[in-house]
ZASE-797125 format. One record per residue (C-alpha): x, y, z. Coordinates in steps of 0.5 Angstrom, whole numbers, padded with zeros to 4 digits, always signed. Each point is the difference from the previous one (the first is absolute). Example, Ala and Ser with C-alpha at 12.3 -4.5 7.8 and 13.67 -1.06 7.14 Angstrom:
2
+0025-0009+0016+0002+0007-0002
END
This chain:
168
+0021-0024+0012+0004+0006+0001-0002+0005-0004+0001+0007+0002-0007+0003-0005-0007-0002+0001-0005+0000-0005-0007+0001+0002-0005+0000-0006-0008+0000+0001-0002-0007-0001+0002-0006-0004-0004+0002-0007-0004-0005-0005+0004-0001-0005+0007+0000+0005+0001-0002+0005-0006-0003+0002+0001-0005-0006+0007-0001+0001+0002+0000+0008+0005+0007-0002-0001+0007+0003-0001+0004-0006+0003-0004-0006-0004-0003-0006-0005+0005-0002+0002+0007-0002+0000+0002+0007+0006-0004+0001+0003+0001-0007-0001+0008+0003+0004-0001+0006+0006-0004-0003+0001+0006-0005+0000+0004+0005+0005-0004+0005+0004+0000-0007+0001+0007+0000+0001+0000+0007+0006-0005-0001-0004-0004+0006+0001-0007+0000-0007-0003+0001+0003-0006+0003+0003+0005+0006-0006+0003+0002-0006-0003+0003-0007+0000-0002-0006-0001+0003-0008+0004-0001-0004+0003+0006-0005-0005-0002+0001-0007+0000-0006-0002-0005-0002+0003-0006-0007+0006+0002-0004-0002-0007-0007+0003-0001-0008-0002-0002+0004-0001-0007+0006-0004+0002+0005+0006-0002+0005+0003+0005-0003+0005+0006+0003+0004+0004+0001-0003+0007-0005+0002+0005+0003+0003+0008-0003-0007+0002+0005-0003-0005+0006+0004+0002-0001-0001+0007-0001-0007+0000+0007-0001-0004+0003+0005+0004+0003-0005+0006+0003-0004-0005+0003+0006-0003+0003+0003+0006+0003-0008+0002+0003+0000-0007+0003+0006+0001+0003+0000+0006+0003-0007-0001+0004+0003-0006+0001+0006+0003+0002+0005-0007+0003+0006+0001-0004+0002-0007-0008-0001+0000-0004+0002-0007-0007+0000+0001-0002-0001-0007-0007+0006+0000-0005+0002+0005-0002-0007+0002+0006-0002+0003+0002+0007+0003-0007-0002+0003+0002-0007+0002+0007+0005+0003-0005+0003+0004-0004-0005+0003+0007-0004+0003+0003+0008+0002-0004+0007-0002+0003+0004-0004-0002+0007-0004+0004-0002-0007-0004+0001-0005+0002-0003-0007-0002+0007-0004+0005+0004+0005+0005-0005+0002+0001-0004-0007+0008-0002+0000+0002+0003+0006+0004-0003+0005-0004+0000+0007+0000-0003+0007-0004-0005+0003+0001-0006+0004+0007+0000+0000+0000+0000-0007+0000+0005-0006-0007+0000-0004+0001+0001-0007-0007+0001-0003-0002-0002-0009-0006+0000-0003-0002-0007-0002+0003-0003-0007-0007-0001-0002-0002+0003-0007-0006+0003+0003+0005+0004+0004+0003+0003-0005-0005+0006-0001+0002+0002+0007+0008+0000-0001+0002-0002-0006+0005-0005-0002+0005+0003-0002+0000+0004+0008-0001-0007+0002+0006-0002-0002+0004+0007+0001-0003-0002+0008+0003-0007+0000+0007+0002-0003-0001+0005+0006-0002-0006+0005+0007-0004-0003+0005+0006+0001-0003+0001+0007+0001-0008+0002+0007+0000-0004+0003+0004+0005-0003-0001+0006+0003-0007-0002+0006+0003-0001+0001+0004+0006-0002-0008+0004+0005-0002-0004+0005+0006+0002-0001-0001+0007-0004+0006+0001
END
């Protein structure tokens, strides 16, 4: 595949992923994420996605938990495989969790809360950090922000692509 942008979510989720095999599709997570791809004038056939954790983290009660450090670390050799192999020019980790991953494969100091939406370079490649599209995220950036932040995401990716296409 050559996709130019990485999409690197938390975890398959219960409802999503875990059930149909697709990285953020078919629950409202997914239908999140194509909204905001829609936005973006982003293709999702075009980008390549995958999550920091490979199988879904559940509680005591069966529900969705958070990845442990144990977690990300045992994923992060597949991570970092995968991400040489496609060699993107755009990485988007999708919340903390896989800017944690990120930093597991090469340190970093980037912090969602202070680098949402802004282009920074790591590993030969520009990072661009989101907040997840879960609806629980929402209380901490809304949707209407998320949105305005993948159009920001979009107008970085065209031109970059632009200028690849110019020779430049």
């Amino acid at each position: 595949m050559d996709a130019q942008v990485m999409f690197i979510a938390e975890a398959p989720g219960r409802l999503g992923a875990e059930k149909y095999g697709i990285p953020l599709f078919g629950d409202q997570t997914g239908r999140n994420f194509a909204s905001f791809l829609e936005s973006a004038e982003i293709d999702r056939t075009k980008v390549f996605i995958t999550n920091a954790i490979l199988c879904n983290p559940i509680n005591q009660i069966g529900v969705n938990d958070t990845p442990t450090k144990a977690e990300i670390f045992n994923c992060s050799d597949f991570l970092r495989e995968t991400i040489d192999i496609l060699s993107p020019a755009f990485i988007v980790p999708l919340g903390r969790i896989a800017l944690k991953a990120l930093a597991v494969i090469e340190p970093h100091t980037v912090t969602l809360s202070s680098s949402v939406a802004e282009p920074i370079n790591w590993r030969n490649c520009i990072l661009l950090p989101l907040f997840h599209p879960s609806p629980r995220v929402f209380s901490q950036r809304s949707k209407c922000q998320q949105c305005v932040d993948y159009q920001v995401l979009g107008k970085i990716t065209r031109n970059a692509t632009t200028e690849i296409d110019n020779g430049k």
